[in-house]
DORODO-746796 format. One record per residue: residue in three letters; x negated, z negated, y negated of N, C-alpha, C in turn; chain. Coordinates in Angstrom, 3 decimals. Each point is the difference from the previous one (the first is absolute). Layout:
BEGIN
<node ALA,<X,Z,Y>,<X,Z,Y>,<X,Z,Y>,A>
...
//
This chain:
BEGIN
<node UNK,<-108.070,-101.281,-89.273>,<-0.223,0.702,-1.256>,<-1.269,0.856,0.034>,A>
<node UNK,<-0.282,0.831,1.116>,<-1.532,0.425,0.239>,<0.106,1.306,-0.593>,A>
<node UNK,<1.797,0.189,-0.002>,<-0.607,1.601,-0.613>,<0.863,0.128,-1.325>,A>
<node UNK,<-0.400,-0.894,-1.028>,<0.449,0.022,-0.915>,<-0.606,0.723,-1.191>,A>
<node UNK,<0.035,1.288,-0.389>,<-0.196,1.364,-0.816>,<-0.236,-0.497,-1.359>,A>
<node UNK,<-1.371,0.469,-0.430>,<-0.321,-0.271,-1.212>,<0.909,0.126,-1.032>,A>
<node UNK,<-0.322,-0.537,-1.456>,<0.832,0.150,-0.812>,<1.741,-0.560,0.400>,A>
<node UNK,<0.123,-0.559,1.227>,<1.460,-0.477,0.336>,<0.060,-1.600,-0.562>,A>
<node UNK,<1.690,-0.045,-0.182>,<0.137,-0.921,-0.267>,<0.456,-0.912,1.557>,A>
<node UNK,<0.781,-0.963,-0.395>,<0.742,-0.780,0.899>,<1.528,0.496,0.634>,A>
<node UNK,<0.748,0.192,-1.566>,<1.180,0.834,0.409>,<-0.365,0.949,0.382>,A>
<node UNK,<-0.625,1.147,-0.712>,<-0.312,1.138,1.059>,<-0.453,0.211,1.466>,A>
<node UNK,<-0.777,-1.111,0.132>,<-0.597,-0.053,1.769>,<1.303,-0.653,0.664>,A>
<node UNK,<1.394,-0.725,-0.517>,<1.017,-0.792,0.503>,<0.796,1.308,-0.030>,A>
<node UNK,<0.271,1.046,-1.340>,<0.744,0.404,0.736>,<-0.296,1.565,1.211>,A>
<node UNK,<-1.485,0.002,-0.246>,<-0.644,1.221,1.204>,<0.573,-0.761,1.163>,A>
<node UNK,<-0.287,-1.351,0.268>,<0.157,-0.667,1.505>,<1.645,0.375,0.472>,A>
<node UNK,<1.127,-0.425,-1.012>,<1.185,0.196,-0.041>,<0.182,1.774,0.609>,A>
<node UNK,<-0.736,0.623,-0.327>,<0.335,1.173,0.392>,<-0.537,0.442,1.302>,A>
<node UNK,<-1.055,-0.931,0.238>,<-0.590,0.055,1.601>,<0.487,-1.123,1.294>,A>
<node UNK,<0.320,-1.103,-0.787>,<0.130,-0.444,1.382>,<1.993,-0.949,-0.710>,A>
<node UNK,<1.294,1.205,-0.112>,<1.233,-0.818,-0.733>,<0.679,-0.447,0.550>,A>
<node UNK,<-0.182,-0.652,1.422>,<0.699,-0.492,0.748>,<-0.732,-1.797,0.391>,A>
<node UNK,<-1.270,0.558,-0.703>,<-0.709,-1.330,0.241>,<1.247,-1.365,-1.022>,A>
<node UNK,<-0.598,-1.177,0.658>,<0.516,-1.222,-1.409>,<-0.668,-0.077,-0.605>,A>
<node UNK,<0.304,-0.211,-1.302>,<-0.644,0.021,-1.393>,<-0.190,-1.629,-0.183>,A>
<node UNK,<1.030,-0.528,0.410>,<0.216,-1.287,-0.880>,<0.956,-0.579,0.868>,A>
<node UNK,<-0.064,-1.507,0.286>,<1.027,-0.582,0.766>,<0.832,-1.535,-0.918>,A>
<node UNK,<1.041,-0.096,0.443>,<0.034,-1.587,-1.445>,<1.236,-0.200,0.772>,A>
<node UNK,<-0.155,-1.302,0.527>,<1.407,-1.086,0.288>,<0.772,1.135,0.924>,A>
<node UNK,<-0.648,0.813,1.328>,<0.415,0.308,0.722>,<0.366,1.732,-0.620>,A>
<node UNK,<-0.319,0.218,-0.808>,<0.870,1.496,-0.567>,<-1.620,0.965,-0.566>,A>
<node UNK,<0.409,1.154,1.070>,<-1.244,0.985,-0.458>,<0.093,1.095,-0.338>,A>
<node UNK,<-1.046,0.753,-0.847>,<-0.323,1.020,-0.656>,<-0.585,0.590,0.828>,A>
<node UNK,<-0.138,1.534,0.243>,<-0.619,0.812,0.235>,<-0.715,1.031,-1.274>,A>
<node UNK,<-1.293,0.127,0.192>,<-0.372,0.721,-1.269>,<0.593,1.104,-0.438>,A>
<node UNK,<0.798,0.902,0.713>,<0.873,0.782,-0.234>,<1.413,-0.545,-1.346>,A>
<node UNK,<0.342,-0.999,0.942>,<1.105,-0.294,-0.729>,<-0.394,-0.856,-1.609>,A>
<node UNK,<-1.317,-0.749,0.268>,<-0.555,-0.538,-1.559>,<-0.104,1.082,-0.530>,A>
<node UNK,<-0.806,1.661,0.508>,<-0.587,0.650,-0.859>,<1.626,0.854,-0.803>,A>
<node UNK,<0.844,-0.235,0.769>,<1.553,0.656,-0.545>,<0.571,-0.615,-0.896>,A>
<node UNK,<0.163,-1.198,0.461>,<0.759,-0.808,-1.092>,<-1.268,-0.100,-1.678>,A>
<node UNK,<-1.126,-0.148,0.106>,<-0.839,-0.756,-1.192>,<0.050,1.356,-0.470>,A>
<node UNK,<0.100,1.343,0.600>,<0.511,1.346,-0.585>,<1.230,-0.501,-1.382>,A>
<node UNK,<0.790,-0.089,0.674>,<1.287,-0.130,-0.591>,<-0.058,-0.818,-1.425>,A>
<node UNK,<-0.639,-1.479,0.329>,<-0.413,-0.633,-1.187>,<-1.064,0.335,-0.800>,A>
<node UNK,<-0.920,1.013,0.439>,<-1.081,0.429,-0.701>,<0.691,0.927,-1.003>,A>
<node UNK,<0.787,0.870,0.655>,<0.483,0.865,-1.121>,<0.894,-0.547,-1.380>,A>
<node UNK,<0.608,-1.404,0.415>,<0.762,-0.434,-0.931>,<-1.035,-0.871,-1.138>,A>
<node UNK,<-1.245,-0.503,0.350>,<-0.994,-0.325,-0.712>,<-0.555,1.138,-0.832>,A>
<node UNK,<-0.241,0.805,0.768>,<-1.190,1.335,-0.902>,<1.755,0.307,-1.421>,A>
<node UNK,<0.684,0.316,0.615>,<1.045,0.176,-1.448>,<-0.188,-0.926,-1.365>,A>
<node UNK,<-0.158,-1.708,0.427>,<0.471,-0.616,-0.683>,<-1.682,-0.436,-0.918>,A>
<node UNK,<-0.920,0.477,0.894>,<-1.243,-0.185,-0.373>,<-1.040,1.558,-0.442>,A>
<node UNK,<1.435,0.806,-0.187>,<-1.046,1.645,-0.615>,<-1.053,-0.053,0.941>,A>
<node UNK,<-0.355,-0.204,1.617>,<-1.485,0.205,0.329>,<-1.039,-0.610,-0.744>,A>
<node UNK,<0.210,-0.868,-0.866>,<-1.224,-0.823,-1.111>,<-0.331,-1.116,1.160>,A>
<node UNK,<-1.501,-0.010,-0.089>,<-0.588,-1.356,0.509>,<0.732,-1.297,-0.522>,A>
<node UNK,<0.272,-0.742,0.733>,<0.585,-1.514,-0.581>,<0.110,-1.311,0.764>,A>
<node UNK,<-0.112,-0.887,-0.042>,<0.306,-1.221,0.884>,<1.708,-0.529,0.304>,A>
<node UNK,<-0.229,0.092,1.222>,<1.190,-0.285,0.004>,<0.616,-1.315,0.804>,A>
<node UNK,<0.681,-1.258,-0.968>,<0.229,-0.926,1.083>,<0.816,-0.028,0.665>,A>
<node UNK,<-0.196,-1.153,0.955>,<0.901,-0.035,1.207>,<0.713,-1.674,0.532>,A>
<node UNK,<1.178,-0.330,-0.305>,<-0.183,-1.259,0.096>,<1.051,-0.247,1.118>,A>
<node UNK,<-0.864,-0.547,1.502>,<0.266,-0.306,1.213>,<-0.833,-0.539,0.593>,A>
<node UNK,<0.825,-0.278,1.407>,<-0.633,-0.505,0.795>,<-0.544,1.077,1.076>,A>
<node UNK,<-0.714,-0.456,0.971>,<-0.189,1.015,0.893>,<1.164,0.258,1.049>,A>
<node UNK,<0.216,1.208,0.383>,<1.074,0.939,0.282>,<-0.180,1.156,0.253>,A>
<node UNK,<0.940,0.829,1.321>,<-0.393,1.407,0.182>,<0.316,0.696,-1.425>,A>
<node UNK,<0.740,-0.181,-0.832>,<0.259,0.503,-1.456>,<-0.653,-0.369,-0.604>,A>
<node UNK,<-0.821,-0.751,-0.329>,<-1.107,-0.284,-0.623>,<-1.305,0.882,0.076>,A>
<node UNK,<0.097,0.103,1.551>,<-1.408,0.903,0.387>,<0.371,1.566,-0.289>,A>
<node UNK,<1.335,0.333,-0.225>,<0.337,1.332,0.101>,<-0.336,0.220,-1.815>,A>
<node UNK,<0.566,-0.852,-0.158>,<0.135,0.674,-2.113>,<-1.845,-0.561,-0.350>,A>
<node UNK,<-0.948,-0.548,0.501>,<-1.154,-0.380,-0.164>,<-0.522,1.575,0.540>,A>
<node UNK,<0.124,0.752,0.729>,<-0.443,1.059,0.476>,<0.567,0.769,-0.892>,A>
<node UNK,<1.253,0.162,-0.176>,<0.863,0.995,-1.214>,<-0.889,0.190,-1.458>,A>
<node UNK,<-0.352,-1.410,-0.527>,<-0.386,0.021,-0.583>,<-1.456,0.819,-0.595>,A>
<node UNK,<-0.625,-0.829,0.851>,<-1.500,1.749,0.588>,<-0.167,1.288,0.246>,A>
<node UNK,<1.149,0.435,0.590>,<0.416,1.311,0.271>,<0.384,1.048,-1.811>,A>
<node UNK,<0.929,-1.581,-0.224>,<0.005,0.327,-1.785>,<-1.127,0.377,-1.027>,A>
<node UNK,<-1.176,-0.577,0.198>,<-0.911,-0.019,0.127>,<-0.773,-1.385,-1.745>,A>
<node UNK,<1.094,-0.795,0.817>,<0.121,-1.289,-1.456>,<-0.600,-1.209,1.088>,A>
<node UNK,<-0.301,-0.470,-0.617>,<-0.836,-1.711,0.683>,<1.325,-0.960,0.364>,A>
<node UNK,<0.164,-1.065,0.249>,<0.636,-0.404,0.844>,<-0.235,-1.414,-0.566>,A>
<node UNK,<0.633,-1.299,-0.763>,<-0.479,-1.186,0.252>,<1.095,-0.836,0.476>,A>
<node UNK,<-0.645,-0.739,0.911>,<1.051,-0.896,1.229>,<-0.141,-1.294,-0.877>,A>
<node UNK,<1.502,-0.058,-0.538>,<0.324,-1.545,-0.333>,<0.724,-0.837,0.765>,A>
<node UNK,<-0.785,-1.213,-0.230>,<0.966,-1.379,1.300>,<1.386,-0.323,-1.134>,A>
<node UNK,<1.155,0.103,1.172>,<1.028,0.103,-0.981>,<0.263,-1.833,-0.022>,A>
<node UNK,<-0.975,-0.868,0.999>,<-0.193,-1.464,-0.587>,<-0.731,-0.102,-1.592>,A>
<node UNK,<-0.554,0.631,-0.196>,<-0.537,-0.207,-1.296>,<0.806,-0.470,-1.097>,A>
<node UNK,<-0.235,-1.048,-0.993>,<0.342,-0.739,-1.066>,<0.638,1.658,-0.787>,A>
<node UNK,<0.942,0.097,-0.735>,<0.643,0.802,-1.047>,<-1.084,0.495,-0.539>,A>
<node UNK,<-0.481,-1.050,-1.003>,<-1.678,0.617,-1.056>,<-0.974,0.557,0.799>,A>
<node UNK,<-0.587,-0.320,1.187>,<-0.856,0.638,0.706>,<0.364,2.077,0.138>,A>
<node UNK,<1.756,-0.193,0.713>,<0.166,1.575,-0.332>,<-0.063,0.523,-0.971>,A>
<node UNK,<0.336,-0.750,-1.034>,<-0.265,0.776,-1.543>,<-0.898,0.562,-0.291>,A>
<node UNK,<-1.172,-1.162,0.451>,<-1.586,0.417,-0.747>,<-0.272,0.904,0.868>,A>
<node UNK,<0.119,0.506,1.213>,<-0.233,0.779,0.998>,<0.447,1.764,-0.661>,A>
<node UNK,<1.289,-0.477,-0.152>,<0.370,1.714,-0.300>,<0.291,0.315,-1.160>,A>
<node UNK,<-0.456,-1.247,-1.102>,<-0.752,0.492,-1.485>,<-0.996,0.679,0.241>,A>
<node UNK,<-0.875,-0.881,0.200>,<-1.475,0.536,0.277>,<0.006,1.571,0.826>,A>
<node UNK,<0.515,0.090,0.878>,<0.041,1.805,0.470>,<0.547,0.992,-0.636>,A>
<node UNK,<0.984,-0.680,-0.962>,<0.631,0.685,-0.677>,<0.916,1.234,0.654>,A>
<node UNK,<0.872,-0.974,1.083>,<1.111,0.565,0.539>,<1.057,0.541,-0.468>,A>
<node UNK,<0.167,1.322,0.248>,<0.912,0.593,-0.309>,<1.274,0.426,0.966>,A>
<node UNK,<-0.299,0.021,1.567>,<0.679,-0.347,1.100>,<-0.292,-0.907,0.980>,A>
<node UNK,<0.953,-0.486,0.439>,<-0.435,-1.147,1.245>,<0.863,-0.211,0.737>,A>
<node UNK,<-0.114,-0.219,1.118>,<0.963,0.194,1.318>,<0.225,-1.610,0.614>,A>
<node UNK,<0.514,-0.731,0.289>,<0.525,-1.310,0.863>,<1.082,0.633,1.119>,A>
<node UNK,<-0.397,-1.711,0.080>,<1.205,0.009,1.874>,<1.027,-0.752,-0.299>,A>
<node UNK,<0.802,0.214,-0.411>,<1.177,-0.675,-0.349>,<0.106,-1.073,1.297>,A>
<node UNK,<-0.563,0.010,0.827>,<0.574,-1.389,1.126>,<-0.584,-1.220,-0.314>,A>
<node UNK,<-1.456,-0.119,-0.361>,<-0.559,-0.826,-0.604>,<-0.337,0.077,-1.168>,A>
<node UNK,<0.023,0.683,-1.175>,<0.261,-0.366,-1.533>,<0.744,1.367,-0.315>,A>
<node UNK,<1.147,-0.876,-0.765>,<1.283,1.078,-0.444>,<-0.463,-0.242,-2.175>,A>
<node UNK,<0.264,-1.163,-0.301>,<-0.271,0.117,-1.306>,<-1.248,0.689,-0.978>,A>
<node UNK,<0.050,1.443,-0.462>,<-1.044,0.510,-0.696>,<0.299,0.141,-1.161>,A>
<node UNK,<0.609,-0.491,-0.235>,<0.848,0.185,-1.969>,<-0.752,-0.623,-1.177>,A>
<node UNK,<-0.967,-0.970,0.592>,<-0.716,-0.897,-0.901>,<-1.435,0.740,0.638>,A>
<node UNK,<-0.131,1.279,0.653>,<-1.715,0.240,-0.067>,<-0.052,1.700,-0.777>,A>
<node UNK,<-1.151,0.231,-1.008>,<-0.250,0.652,-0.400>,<-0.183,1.431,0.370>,A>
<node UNK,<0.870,0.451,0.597>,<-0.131,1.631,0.356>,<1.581,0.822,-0.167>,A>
<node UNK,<-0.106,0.936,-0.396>,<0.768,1.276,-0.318>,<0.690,0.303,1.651>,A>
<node UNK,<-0.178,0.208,0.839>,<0.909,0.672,1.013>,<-0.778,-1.386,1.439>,A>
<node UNK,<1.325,-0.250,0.505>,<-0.368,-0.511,1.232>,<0.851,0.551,1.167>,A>
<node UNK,<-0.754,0.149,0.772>,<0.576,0.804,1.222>,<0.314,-1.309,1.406>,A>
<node UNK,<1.119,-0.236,0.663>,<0.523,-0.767,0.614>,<-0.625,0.749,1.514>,A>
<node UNK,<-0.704,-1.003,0.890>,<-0.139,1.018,1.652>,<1.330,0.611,0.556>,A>
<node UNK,<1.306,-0.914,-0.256>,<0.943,0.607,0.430>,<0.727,1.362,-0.337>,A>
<node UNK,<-0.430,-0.032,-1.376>,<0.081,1.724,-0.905>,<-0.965,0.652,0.819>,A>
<node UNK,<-1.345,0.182,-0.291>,<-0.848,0.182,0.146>,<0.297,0.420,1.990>,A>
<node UNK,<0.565,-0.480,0.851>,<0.197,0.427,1.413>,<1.011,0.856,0.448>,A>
<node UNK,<0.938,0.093,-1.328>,<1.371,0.867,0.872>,<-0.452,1.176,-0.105>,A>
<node UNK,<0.389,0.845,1.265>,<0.167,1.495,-0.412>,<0.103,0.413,-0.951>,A>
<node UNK,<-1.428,1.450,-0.672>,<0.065,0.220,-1.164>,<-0.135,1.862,-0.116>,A>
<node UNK,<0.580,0.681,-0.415>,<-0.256,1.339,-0.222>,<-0.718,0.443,-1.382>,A>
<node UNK,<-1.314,-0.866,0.030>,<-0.752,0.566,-1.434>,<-0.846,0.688,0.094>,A>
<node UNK,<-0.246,0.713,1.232>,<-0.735,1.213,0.110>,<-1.152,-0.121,0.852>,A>
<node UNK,<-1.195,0.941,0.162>,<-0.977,-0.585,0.651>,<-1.119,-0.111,-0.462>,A>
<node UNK,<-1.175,-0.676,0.719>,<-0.958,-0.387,-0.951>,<-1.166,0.817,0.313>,A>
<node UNK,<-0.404,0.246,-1.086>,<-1.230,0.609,0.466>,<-1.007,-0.183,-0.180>,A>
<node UNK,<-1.036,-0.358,0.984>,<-1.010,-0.817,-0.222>,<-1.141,-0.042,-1.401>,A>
<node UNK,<-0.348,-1.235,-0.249>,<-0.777,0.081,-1.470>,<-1.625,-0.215,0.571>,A>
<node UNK,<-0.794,0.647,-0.759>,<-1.307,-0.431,0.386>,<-0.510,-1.304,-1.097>,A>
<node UNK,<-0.702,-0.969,0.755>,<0.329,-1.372,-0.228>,<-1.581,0.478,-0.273>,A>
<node UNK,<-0.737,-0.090,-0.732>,<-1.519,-0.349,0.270>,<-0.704,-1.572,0.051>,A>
<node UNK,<-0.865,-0.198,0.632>,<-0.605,-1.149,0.663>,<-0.148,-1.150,-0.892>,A>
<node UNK,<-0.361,0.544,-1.155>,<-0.490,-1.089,-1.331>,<1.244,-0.584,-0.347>,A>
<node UNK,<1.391,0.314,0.359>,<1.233,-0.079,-0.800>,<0.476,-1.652,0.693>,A>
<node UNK,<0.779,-1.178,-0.759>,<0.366,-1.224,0.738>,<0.826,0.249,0.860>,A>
<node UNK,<-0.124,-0.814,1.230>,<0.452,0.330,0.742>,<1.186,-1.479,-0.033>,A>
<node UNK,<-0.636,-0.785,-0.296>,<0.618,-1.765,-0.156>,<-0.051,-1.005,-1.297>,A>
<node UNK,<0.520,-0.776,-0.281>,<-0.919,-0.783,-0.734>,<0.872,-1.625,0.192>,A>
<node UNK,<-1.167,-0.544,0.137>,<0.182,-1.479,0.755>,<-0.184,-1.213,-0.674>,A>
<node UNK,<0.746,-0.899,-0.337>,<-0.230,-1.352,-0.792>,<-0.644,-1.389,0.681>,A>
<node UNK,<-1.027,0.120,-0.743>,<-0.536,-1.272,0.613>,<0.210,-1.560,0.133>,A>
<node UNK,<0.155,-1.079,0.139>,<0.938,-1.331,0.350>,<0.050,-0.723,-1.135>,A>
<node UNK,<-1.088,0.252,-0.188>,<0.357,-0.471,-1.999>,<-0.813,-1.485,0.232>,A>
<node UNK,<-0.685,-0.801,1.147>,<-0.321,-1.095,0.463>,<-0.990,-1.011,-1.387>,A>
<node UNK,<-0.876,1.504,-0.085>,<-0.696,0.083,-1.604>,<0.188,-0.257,-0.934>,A>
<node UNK,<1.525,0.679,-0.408>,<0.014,-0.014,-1.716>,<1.717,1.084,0.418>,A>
<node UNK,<-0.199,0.903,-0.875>,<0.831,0.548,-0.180>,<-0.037,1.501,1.435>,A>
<node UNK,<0.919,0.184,0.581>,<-0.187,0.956,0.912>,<-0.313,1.458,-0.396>,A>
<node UNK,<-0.472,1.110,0.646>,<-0.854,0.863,-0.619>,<0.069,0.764,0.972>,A>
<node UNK,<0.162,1.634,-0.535>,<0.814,0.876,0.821>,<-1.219,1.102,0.038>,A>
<node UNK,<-0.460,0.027,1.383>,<-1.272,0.816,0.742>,<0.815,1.696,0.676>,A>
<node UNK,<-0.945,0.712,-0.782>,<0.489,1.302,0.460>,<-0.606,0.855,1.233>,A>
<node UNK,<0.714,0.381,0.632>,<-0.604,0.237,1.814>,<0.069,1.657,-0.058>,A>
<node UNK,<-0.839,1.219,-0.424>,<0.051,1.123,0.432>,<0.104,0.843,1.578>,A>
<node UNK,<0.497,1.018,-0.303>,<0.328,0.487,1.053>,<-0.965,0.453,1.479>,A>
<node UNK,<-1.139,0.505,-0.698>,<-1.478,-0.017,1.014>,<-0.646,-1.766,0.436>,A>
<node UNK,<0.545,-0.958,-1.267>,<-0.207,-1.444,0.390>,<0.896,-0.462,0.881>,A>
<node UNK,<1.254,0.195,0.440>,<0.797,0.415,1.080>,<-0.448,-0.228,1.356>,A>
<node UNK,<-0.307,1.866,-0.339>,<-0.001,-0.075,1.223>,<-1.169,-0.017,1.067>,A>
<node UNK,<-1.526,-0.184,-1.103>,<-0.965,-0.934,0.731>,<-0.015,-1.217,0.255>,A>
<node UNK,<0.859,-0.716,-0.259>,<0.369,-0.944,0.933>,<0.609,-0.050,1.144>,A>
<node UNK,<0.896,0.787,-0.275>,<0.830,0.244,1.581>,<-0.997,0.356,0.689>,A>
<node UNK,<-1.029,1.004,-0.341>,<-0.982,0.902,1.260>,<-0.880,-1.091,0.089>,A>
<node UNK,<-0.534,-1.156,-1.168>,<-0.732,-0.751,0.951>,<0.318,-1.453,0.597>,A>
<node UNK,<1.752,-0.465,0.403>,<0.467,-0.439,0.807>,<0.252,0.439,0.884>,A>
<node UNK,<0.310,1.263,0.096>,<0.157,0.723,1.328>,<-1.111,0.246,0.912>,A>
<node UNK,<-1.385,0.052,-0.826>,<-1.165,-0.033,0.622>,<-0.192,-1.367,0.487>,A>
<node UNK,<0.236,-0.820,-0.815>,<-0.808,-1.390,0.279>,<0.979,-0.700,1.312>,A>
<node UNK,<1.223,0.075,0.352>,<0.739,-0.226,0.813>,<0.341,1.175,0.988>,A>
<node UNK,<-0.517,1.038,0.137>,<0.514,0.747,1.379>,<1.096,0.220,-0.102>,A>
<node UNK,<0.645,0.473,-0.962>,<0.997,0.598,0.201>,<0.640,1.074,0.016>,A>
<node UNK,<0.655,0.249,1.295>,<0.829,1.406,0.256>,<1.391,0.329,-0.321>,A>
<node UNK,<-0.093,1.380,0.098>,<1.449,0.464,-0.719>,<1.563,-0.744,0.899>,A>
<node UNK,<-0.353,-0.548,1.207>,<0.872,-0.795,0.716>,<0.049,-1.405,-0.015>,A>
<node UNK,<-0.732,-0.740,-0.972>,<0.158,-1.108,-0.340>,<0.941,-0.598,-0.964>,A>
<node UNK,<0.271,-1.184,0.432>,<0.935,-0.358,-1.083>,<-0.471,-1.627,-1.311>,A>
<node UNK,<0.699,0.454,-0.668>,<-0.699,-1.247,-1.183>,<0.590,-0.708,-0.455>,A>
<node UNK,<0.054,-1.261,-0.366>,<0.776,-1.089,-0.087>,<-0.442,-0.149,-1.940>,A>
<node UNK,<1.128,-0.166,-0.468>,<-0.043,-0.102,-1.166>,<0.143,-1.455,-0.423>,A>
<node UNK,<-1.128,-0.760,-0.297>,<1.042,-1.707,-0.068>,<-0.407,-0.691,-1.742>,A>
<node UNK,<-0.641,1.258,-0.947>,<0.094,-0.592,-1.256>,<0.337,1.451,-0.809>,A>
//
């Protein structure tokens, strides 16, 4: 991340790389890989079907799965959209999702139908299925949004170990100084690979 351009975000420096190195792997899971080319094509496709349903308005948007190359693709879609992203455990108790996407005040939200299919009892207006969400789509193309740095990039729930769990908001320059100072603090090069295990 050494030459990462002021004022950039995360998606933006993900998808400059996509355009420099699209043959590289992006992402690997249970034997099946991405090339940043092909993430930066497909989260195209779903980006455009988000910016419709979301007017381009800033918004949070949940997500209830597990981890998955479709998971990582509509988590990127989502950014490109230029809406925040919150990752729900689709183990979670019923009331836990509630209070989750009350509180954001969801108006779209996307699941994985392989591991939670029932959304009829959670509070949001449009839910988008990964399997919708992956077929071939002719909704046009996207054209890139300028995301500025201050804007959420995430927002993350805490274990609740305390009291009641409590939902921490992660900006987009908060991002991606972290990435630059794991990448510093561990040596890492653009040919390395990273093990994801939480």
């Amino acid at each position: 991340l050494d030459n990462v351009q002021n004022h950039e975000t995360i998606m933006s420096y993900l998808t400059r790389h996509a355009q420099q190195s699209p043959t590289v792997c992006a992402i690997k899971h249970h034997g099946k890989t991405l090339t940043y080319a092909e993430l930066d094509r497909i989260s195209d496709t779903i980006c455009v079907q988000l910016r419709k349903l979301t007017m381009d308005e800033p918004c949070i948007i949940p997500m209830v799965a597990s981890s998955s190359l479709p998971s990582f693709i509509c988590l990127f879609s989502i950014l490109k959209a230029g809406c925040a992203y919150l990752p729900l455990d689709p183990q979670w108790p019923m009331q836990r999702l509630k209070q989750a996407m009350t509180e954001v005040k969801a108006t779209v939200a996307l699941y994985d139908e392989a591991v939670f299919s029932d959304v009829s009892d959670l509070p949001c207006e449009t839910w988008l299925s990964f399997a919708a969400l992956m077929r071939p789509s002719t909704n046009g193309i996207n054209k890139p949004l300028s995301i500025e740095p201050h804007l959420l990039a995430y927002v993350i729930y805490t274990s609740g170990s305390s009291g009641i769990p409590k939902a921490i908001p992660i900006r987009h320059d908060s991002l991606l100084n972290l990435a630059k100072a794991q990448s510093k603090c561990f040596d890492v090069i653009s040919n390395d690979n990273i093990i994801q295990f939480a």
